[in-house]
N, CA, C and O atoms as a GROMACS GRO file, in nm:
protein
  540
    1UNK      N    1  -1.029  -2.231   0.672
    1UNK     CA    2  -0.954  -2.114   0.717
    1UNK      C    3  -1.047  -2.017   0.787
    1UNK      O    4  -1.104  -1.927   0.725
    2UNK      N    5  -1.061  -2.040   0.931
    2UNK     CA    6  -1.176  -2.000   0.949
    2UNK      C    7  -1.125  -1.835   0.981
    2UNK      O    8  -1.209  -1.749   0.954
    3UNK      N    9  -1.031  -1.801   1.021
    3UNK     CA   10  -0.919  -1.636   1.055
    3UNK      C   11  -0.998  -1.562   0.890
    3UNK      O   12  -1.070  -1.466   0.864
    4UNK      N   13  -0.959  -1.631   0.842
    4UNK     CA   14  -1.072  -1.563   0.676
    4UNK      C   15  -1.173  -1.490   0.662
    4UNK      O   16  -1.188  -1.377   0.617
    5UNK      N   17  -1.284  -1.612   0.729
    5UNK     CA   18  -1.424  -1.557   0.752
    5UNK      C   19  -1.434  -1.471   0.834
    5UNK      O   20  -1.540  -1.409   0.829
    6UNK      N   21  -1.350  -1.436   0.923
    6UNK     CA   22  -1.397  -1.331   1.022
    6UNK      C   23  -1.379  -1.186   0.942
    6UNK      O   24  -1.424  -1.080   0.987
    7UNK      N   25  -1.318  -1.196   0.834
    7UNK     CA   26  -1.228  -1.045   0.768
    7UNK      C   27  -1.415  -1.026   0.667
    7UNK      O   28  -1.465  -1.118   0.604
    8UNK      N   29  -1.462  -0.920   0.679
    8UNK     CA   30  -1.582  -0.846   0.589
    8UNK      C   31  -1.548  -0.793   0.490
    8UNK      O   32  -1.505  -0.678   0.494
    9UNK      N   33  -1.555  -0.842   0.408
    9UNK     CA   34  -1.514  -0.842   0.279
    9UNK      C   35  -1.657  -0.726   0.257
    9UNK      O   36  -1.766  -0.737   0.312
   10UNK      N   37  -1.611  -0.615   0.156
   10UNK     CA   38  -1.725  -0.557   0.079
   10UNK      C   39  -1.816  -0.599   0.006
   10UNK      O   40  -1.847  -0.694   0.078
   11UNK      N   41  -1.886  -0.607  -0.079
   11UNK     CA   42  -1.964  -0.617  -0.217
   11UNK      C   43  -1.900  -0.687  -0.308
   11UNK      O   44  -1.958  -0.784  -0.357
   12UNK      N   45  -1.753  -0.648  -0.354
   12UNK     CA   46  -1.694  -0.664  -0.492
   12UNK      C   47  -1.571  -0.717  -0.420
   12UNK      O   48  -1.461  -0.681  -0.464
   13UNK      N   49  -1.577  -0.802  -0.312
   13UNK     CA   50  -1.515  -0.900  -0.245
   13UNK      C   51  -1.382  -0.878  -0.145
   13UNK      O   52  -1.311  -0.959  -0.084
   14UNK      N   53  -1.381  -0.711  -0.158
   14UNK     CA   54  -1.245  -0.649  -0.122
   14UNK      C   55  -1.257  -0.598   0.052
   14UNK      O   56  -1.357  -0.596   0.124
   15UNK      N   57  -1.095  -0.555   0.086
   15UNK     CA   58  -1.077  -0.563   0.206
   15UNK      C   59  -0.986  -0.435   0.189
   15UNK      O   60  -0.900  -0.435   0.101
   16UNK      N   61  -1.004  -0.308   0.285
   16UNK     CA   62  -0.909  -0.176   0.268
   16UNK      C   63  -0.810  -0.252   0.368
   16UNK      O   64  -0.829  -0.319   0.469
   17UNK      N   65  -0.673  -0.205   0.280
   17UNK     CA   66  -0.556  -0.238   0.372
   17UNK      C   67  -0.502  -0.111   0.377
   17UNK      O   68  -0.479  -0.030   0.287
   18UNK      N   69  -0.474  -0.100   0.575
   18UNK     CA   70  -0.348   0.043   0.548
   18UNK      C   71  -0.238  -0.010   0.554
   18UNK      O   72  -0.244  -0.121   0.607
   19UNK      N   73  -0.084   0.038   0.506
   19UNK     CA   74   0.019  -0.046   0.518
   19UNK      C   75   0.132   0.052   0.571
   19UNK      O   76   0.175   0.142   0.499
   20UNK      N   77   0.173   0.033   0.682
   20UNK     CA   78   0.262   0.092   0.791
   20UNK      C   79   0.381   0.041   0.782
   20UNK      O   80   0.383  -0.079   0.759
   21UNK      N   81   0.516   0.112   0.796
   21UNK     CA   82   0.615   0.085   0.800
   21UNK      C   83   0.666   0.032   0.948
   21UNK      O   84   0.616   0.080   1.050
   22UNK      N   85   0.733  -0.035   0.953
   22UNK     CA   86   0.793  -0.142   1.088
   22UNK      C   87   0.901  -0.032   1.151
   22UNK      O   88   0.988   0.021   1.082
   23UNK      N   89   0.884  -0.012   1.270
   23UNK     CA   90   0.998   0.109   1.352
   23UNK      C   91   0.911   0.236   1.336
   23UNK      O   92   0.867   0.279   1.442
   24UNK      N   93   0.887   0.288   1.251
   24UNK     CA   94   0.868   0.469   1.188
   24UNK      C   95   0.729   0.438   1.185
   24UNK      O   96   0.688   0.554   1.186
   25UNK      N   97   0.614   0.361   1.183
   25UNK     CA   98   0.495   0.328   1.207
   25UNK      C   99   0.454   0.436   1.108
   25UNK      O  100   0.331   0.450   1.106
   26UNK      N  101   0.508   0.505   1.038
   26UNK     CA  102   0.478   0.552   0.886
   26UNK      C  103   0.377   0.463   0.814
   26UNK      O  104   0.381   0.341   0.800
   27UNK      N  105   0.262   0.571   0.759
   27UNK     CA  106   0.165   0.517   0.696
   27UNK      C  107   0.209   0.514   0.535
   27UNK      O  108   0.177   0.615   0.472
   28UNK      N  109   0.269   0.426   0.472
   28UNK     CA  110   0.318   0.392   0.321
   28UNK      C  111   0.252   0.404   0.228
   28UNK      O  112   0.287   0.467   0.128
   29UNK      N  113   0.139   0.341   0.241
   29UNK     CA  114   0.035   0.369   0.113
   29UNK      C  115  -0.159   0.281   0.206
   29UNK      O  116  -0.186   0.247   0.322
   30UNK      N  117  -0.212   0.282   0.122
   30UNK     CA  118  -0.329   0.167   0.129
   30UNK      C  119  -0.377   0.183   0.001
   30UNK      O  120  -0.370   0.275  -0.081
   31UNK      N  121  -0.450   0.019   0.005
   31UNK     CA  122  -0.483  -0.102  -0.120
   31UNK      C  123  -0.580  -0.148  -0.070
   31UNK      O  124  -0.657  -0.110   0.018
   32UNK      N  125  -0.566  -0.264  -0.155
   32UNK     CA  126  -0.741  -0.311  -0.146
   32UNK      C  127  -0.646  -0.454  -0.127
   32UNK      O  128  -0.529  -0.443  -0.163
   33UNK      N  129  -0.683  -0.565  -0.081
   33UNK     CA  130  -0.676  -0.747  -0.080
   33UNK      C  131  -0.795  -0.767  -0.090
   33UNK      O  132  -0.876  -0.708  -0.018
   34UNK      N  133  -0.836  -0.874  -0.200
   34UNK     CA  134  -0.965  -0.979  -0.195
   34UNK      C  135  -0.914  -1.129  -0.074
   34UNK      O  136  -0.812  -1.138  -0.005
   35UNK      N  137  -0.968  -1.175  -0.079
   35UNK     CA  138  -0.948  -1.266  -0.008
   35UNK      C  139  -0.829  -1.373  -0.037
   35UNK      O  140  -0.777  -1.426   0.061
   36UNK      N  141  -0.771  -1.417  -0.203
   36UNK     CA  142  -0.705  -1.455  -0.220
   36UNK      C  143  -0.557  -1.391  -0.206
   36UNK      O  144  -0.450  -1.452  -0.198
   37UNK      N  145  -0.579  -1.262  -0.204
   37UNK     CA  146  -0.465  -1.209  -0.138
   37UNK      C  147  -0.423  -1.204  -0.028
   37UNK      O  148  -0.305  -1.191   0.005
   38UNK      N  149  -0.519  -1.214   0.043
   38UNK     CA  150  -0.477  -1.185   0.171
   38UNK      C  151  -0.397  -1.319   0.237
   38UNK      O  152  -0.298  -1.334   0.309
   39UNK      N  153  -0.487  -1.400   0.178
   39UNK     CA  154  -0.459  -1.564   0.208
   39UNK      C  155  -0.265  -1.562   0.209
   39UNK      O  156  -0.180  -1.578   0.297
   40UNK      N  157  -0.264  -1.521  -0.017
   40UNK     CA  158  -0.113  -1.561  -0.020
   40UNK      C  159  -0.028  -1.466   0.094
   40UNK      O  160   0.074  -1.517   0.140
   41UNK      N  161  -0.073  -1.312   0.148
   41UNK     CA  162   0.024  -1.259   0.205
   41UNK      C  163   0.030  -1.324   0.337
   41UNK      O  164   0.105  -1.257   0.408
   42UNK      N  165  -0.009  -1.404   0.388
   42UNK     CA  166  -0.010  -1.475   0.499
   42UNK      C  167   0.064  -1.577   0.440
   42UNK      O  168   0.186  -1.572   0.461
   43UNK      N  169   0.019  -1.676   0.366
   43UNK     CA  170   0.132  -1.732   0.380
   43UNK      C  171   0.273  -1.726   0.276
   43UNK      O  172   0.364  -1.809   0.286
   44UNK      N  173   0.273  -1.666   0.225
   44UNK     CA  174   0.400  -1.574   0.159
   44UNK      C  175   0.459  -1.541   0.213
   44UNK      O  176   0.574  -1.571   0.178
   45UNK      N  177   0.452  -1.442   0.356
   45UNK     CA  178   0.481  -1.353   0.421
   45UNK      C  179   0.572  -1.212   0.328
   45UNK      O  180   0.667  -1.144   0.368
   46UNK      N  181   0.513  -1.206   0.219
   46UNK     CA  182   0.511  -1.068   0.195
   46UNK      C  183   0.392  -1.039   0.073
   46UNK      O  184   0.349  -1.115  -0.013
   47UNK      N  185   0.353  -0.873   0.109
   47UNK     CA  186   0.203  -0.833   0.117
   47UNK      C  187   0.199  -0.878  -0.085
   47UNK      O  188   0.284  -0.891  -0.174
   48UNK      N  189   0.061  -0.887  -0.074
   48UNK     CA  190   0.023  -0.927  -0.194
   48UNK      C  191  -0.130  -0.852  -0.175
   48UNK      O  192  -0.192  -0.862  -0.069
   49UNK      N  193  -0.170  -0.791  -0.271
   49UNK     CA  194  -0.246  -0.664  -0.297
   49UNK      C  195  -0.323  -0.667  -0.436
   49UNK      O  196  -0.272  -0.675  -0.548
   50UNK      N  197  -0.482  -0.658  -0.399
   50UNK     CA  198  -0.551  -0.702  -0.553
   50UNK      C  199  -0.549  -0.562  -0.635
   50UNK      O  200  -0.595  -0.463  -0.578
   51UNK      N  201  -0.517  -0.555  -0.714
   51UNK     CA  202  -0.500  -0.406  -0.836
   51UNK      C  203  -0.666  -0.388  -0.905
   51UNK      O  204  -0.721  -0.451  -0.995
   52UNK      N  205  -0.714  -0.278  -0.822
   52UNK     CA  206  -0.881  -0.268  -0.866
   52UNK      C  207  -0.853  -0.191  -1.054
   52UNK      O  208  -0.934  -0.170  -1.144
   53UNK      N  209  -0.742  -0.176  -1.047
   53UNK     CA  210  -0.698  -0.098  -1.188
   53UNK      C  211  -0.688  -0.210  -1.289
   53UNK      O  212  -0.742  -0.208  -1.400
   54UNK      N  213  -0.606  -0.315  -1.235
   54UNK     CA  214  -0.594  -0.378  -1.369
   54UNK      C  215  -0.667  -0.554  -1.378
   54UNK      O  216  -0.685  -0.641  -1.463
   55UNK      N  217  -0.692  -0.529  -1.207
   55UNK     CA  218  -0.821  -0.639  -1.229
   55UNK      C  219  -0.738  -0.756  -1.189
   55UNK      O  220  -0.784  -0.851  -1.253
   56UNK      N  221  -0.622  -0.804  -1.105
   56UNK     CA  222  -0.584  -0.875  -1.092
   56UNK      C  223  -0.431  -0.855  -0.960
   56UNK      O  224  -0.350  -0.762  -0.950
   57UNK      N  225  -0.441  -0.962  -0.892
   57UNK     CA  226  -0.308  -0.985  -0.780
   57UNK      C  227  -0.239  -0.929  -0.844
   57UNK      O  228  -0.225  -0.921  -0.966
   58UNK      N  229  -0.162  -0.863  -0.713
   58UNK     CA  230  -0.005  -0.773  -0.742
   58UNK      C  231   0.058  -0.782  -0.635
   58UNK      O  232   0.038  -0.720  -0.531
   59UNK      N  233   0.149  -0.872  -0.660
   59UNK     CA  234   0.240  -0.858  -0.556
   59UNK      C  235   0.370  -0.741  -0.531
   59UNK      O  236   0.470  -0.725  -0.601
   60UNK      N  237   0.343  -0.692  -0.446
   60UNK     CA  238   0.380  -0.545  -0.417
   60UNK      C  239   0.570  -0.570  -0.460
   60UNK      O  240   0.634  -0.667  -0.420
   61UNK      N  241   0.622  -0.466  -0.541
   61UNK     CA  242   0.782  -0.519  -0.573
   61UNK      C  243   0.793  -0.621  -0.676
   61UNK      O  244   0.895  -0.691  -0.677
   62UNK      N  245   0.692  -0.639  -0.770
   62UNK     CA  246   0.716  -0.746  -0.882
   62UNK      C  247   0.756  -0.676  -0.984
   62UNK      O  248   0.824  -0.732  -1.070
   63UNK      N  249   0.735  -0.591  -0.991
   63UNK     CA  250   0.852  -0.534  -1.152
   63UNK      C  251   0.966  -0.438  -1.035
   63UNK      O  252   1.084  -0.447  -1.069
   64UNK      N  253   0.947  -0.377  -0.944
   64UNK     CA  254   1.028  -0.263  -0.902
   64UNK      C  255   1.174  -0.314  -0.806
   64UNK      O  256   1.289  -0.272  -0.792
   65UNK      N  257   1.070  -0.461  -0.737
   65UNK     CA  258   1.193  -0.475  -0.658
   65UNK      C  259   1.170  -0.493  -0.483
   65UNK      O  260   1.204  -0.570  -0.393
   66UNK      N  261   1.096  -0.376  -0.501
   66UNK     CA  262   1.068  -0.328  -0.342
   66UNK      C  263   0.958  -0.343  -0.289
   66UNK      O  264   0.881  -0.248  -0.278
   67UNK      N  265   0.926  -0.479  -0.240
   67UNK     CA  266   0.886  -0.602  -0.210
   67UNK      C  267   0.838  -0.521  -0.042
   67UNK      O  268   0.897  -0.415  -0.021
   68UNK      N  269   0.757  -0.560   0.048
   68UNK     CA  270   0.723  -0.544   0.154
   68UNK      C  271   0.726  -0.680   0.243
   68UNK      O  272   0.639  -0.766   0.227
   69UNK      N  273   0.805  -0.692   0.314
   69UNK     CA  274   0.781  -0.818   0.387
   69UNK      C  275   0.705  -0.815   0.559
   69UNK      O  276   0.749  -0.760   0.660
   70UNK      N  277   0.577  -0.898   0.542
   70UNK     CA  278   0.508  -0.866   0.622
   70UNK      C  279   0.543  -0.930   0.820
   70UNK      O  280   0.565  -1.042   0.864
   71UNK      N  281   0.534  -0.826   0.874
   71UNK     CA  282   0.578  -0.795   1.024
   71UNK      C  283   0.453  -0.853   1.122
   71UNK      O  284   0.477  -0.922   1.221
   72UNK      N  285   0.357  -0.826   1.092
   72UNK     CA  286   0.253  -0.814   1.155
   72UNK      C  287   0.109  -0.751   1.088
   72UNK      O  288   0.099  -0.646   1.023
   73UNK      N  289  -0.011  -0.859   1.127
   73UNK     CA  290  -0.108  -0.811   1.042
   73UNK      C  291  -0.208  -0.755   1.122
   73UNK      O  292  -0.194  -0.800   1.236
   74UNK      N  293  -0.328  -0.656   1.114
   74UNK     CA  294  -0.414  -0.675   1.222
   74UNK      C  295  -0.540  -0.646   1.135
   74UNK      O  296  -0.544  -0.598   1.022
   75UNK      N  297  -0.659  -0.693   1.230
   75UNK     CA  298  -0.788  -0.647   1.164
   75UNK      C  299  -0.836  -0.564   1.304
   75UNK      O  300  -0.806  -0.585   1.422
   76UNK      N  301  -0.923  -0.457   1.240
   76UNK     CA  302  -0.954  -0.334   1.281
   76UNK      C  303  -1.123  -0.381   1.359
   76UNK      O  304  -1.192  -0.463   1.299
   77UNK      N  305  -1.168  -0.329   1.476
   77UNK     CA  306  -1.304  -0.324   1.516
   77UNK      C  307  -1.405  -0.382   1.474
   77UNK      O  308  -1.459  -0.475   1.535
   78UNK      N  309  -1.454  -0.321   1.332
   78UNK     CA  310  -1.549  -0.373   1.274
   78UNK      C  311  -1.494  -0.475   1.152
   78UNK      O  312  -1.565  -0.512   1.059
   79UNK      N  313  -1.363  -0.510   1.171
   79UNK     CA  314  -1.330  -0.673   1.087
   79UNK      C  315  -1.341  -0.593   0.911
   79UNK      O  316  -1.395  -0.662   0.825
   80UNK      N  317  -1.303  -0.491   0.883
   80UNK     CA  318  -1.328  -0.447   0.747
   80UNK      C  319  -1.202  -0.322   0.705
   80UNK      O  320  -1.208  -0.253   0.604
   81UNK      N  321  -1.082  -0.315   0.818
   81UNK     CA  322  -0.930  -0.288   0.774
   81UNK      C  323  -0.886  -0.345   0.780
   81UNK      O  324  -0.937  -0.418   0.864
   82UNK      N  325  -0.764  -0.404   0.731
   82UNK     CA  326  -0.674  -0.469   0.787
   82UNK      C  327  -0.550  -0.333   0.777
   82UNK      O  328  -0.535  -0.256   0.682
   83UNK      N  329  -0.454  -0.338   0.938
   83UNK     CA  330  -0.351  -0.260   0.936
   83UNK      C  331  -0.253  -0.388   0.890
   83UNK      O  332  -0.277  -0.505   0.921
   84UNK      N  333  -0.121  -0.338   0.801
   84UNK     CA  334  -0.054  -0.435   0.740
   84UNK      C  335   0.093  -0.367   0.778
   84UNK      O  336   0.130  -0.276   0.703
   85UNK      N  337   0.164  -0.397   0.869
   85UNK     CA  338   0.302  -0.381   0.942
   85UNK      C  339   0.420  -0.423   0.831
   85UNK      O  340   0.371  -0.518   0.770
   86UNK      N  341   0.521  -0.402   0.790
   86UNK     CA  342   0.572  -0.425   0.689
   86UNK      C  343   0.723  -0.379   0.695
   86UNK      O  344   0.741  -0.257   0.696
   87UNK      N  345   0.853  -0.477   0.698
   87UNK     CA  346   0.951  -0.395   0.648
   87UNK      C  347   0.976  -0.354   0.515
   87UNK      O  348   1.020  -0.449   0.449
   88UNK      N  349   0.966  -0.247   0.450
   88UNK     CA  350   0.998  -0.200   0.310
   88UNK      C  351   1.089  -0.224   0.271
   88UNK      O  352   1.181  -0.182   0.341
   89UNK      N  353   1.132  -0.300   0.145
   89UNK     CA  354   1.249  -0.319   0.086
   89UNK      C  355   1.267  -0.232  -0.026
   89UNK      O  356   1.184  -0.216  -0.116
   90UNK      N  357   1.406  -0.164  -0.017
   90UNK     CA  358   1.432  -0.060  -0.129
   90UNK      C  359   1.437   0.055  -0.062
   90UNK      O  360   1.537   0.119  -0.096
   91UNK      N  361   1.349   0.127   0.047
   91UNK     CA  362   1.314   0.236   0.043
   91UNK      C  363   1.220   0.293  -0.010
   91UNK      O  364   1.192   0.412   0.004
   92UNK      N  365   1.146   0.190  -0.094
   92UNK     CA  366   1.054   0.299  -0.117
   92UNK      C  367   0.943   0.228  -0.198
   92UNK      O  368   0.960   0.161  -0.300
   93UNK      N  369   0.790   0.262  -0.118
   93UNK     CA  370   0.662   0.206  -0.118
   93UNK      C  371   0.639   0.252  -0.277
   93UNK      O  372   0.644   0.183  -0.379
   94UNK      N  373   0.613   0.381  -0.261
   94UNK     CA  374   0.516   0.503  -0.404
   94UNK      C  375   0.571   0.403  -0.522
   94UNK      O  376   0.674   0.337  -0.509
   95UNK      N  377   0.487   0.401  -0.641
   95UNK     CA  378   0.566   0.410  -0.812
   95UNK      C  379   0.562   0.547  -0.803
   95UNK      O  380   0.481   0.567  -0.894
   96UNK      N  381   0.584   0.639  -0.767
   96UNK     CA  382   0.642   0.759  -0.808
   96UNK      C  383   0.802   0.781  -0.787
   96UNK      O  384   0.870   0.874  -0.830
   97UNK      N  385   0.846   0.650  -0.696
   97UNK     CA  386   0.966   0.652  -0.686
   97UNK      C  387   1.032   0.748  -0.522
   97UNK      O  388   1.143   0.791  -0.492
   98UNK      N  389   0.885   0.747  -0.443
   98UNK     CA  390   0.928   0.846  -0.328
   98UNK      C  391   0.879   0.686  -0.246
   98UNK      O  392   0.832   0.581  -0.290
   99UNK      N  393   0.919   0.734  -0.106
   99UNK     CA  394   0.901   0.641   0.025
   99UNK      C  395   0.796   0.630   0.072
   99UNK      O  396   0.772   0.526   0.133
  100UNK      N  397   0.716   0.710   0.063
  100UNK     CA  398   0.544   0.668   0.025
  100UNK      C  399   0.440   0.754  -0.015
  100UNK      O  400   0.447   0.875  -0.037
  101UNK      N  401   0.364   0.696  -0.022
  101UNK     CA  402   0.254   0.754  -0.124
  101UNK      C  403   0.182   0.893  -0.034
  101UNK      O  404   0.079   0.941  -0.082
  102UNK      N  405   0.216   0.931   0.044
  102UNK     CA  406   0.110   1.069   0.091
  102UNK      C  407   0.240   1.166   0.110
  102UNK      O  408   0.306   1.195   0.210
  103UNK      N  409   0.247   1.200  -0.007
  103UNK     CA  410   0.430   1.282  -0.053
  103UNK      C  411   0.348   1.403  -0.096
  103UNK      O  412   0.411   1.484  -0.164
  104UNK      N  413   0.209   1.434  -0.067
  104UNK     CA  414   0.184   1.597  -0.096
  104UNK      C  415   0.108   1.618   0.030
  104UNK      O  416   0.074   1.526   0.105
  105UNK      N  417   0.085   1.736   0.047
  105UNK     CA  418   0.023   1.788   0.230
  105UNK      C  419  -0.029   1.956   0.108
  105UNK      O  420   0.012   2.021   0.011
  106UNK      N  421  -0.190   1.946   0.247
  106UNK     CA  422  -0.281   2.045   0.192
  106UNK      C  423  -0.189   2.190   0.239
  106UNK      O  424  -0.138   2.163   0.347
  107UNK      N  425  -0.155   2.313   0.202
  107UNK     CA  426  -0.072   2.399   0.178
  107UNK      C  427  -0.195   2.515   0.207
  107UNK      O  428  -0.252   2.567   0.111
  108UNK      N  429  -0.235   2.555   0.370
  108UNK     CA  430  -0.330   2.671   0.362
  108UNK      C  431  -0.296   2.842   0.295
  108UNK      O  432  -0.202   2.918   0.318
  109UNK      N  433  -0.370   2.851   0.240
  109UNK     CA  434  -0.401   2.991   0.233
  109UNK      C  435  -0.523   3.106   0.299
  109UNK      O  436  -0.625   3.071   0.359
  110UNK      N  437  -0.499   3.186   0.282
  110UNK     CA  438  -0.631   3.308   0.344
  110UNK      C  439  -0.742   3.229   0.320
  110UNK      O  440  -0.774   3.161   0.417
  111UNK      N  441  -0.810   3.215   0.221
  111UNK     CA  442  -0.911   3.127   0.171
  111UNK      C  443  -0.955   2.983   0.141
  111UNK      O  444  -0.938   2.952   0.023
  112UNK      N  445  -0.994   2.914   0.197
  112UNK     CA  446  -1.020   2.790   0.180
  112UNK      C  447  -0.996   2.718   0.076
  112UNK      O  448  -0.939   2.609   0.067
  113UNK      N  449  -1.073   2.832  -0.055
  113UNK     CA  450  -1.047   2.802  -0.193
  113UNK      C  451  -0.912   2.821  -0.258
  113UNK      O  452  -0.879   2.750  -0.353
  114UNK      N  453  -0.807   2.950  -0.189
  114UNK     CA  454  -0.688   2.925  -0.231
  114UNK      C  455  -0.604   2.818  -0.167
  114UNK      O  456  -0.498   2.877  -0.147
  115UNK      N  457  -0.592   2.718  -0.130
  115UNK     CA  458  -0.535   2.605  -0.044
  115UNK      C  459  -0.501   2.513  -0.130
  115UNK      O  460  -0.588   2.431  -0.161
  116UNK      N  461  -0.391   2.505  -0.181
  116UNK     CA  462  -0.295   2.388  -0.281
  116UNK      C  463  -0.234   2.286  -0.247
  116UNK      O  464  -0.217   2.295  -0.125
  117UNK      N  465  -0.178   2.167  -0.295
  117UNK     CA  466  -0.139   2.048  -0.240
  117UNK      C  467   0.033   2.106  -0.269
  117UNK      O  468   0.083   2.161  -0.367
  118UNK      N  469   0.088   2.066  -0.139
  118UNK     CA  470   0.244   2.141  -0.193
  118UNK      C  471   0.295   1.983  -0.185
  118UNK      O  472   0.234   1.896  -0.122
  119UNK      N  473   0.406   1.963  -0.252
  119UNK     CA  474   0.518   1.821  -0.230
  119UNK      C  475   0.582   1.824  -0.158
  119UNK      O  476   0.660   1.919  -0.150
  120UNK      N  477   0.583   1.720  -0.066
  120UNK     CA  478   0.676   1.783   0.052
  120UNK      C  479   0.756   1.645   0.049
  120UNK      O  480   0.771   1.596   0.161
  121UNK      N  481   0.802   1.584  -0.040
  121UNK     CA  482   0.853   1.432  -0.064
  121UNK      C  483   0.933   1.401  -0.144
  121UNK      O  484   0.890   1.352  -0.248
  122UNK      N  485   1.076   1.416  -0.126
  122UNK     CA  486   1.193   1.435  -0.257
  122UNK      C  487   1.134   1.272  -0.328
  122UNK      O  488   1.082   1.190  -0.251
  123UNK      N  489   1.147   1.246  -0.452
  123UNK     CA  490   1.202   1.157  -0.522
  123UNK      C  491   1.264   1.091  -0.502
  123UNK      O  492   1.363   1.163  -0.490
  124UNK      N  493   1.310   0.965  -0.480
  124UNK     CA  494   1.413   0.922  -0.449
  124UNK      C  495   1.502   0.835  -0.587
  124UNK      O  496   1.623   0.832  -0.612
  125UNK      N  497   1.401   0.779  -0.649
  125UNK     CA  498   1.418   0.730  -0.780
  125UNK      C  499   1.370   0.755  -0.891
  125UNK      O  500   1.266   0.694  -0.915
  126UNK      N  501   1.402   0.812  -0.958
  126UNK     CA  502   1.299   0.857  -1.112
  126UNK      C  503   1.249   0.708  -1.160
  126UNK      O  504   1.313   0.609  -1.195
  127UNK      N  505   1.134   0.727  -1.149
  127UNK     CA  506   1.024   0.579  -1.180
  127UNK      C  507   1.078   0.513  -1.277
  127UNK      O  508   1.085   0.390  -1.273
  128UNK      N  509   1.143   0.615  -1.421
  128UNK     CA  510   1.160   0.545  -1.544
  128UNK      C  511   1.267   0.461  -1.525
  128UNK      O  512   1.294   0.390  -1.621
  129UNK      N  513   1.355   0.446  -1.396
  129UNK     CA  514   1.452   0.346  -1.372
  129UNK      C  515   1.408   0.275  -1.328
  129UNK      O  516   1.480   0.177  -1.345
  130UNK      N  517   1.289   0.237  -1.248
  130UNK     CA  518   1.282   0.158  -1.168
  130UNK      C  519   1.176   0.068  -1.235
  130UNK      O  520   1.181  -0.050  -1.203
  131UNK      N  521   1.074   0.110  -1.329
  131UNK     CA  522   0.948   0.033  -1.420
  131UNK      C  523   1.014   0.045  -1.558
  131UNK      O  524   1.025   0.163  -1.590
  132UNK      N  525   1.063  -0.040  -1.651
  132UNK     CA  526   1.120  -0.014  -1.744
  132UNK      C  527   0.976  -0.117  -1.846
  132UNK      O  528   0.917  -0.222  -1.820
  133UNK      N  529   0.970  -0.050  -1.929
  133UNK     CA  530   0.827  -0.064  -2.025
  133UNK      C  531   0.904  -0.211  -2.093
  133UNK      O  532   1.026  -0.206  -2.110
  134UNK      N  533   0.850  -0.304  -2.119
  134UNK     CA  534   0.920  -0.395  -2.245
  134UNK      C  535   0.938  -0.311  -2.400
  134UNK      O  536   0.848  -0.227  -2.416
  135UNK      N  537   1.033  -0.320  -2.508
  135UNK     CA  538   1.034  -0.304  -2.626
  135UNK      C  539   0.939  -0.385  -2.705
  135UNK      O  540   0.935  -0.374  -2.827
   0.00000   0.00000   0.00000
């Protein structure tokens, strides 16, 4: 697979993905793919994403639903982004239950130091419906 070797993998084997919405070219979130991910989201054709949190593949929409099916992939200049084109299924990228993950914007004030993150990103689903814990 030689399309593989060309992707520069970091140190700890990973690859920054940004992941853009298809039409609205909306930036959704970014993740990390090791190489085995990247592999299955190619041929899966929908994104599959290594979880530096819990140490293992996640395929994006496996407990929630809202699955990303991939449009178009690209690698960036220096071979160490990949932009990841995607129609969103559900509506909505975040586990916070909003349409994507950059749902707060820096909020200036007089002072540099007074400058707060305001929400500027309704909810769309309260998470606890959408991730339900096992009993």
């Amino acid at each position: 697979m030689q399309w593989l070797d060309e992707v520069h993998f970091d140190d700890q084997g990973l690859v920054n993905v940004v992941t853009q919405e298809m039409g609205t070219h909306q930036v959704l979130m970014v993740a990390w793919m090791n190489r085995e991910a990247l592999h299955l989201t190619v041929d899966e054709g929908f994104a599959v994403y290594w979880s530096r949190s819990r140490k293992r593949l996640w395929r994006k929409g496996e407990e929630s639903g809202h699955r990303q099916r991939v449009i178009s992939l690209r690698l960036d200049c220096d071979a160490d982004v990949i932009l990841l084109e995607v129609e969103q299924m559900g509506g909505m990228a975040c586990h916070t239950g909003r349409h994507d993950c950059f749902y707060r914007e820096l909020s200036p004030a007089g002072d540099a130091m007074q400058h707060e993150w305001k929400i500027i990103s309704p909810v769309i689903k309260d998470p606890s419906e959408i991730y339900r814990k096992p009993s």
